[in-house]
C-alpha positions in Angstrom: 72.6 1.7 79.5 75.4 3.4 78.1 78.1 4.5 81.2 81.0 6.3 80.7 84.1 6.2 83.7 86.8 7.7 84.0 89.8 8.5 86.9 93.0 9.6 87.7 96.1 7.8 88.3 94.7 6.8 92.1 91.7 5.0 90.7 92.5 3.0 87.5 92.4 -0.6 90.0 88.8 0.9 91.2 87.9 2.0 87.6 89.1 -1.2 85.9 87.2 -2.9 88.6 83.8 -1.2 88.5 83.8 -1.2 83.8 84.0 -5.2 84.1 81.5 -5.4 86.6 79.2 -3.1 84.9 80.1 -4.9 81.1 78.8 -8.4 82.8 75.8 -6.9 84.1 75.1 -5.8 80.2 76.0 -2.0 80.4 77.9 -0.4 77.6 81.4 1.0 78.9 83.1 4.0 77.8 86.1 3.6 79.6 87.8 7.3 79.1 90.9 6.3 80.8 93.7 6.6 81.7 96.6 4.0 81.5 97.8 2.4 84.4 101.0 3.8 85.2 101.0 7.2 84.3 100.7 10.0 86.4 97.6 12.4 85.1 95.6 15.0 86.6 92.5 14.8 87.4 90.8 17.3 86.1 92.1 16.6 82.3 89.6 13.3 82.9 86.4 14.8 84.4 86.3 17.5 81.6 86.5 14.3 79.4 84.0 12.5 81.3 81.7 15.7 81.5 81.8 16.4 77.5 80.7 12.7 77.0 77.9 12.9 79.0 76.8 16.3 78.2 77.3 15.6 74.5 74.8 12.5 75.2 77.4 9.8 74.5 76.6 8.2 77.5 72.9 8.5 79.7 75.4 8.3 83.2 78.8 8.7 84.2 81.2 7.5 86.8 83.8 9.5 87.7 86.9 8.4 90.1 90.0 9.7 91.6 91.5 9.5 94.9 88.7 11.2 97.2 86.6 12.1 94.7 86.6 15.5 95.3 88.6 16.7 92.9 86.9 14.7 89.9 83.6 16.4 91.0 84.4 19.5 91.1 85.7 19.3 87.9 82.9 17.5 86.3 80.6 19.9 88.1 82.2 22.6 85.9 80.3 21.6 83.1 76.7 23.1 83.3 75.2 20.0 82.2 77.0 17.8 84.4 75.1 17.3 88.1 78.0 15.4 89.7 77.4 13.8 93.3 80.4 12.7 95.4 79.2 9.5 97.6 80.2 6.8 99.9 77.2 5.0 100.6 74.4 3.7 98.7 71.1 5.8 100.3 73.1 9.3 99.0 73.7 7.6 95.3 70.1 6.8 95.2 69.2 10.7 96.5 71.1 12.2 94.1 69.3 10.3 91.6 66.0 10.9 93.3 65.9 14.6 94.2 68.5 15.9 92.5 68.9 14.1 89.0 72.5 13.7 89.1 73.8 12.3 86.1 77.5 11.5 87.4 78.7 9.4 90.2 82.1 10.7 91.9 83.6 7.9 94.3 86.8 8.1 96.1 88.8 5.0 95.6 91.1 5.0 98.3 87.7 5.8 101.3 85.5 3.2 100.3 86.3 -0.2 98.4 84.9 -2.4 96.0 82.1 -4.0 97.4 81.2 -0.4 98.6 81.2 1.1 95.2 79.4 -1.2 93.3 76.6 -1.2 96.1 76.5 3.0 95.4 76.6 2.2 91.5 74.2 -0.2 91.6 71.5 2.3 93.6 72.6 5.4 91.2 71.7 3.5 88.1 68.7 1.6 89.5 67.0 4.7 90.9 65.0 7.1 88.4 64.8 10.6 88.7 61.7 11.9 91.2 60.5 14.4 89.0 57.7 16.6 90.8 59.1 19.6 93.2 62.7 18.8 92.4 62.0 18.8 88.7 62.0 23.0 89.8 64.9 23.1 91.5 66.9 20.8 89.7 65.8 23.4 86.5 68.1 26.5 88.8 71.0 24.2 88.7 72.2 25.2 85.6 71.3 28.6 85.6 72.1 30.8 89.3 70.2 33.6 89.7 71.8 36.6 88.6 72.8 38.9 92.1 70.8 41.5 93.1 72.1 45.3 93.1 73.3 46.8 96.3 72.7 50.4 96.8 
């Protein structure tokens, strides 16, 4: 499978971390960066991260920064990107499962290695449930437009 990663300057030890283990388990690794050392904002890397997944560069993505908050969000700004923030591996493998996520936000300074590669490992491994959340995974990317108030 084809992964692309990415973080902000809080994550690159987790990030480096998580693109060799998933490189030894046979995965192709787009690592978008950035440098260790330099100060970058978050945001400038989950647009990056969303684009390569949305342009189908890479079938998942793994997105990092301090909480993970702020990567999802922005990741989630892309209306092809279904971004799920987790810290265990039962939600990883639901937002596969129900939802179809297609990027994993971690938080690298909540959980630790170990931790995240047990969430990785149930996000890839799980496929998507299909059936009644195939519906509701298909409003995602469209809300409904409001209704009029009189």
């Amino acid at each position: 499978m084809r992964i692309a990663i990415a973080s902000d300057h809080a994550a690159v030890a987790l990030r480096t971390a998580l693109a060799d283990w998933l490189r030894e388990a046979g995965h192709e690794v787009a690592d978008l960066g950035p440098a260790e050392g330099e100060s970058v904002d978050y945001p400038d890397y989950g647009y990056k991260l969303a684009e390569e997944v949305a342009a189908g560069r890479a079938e998942r993505g793994i997105a990092l920064c301090g909480s993970g908050i702020g990567i999802s969000i922005a990741v989630n700004r892309h209306p092809v990107c279904r971004c799920a923030l987790v810290s265990e591996p039962l939600s990883a493998r639901l937002s596969r499962e129900h939802n179809d996520a297609n990027v994993l936000a971690l938080g690298a300074r909540l959980i630790g290695i170990e931790m995240a590669k047990a969430c990785v490992e149930a996000f890839l491994a799980t496929p998507f449930g299909g059936d009644r959340h195939a519906r509701r995974v298909g409003k995602l990317g469209h809300p409904p437009v409001p209704a009029a108030v009189d």
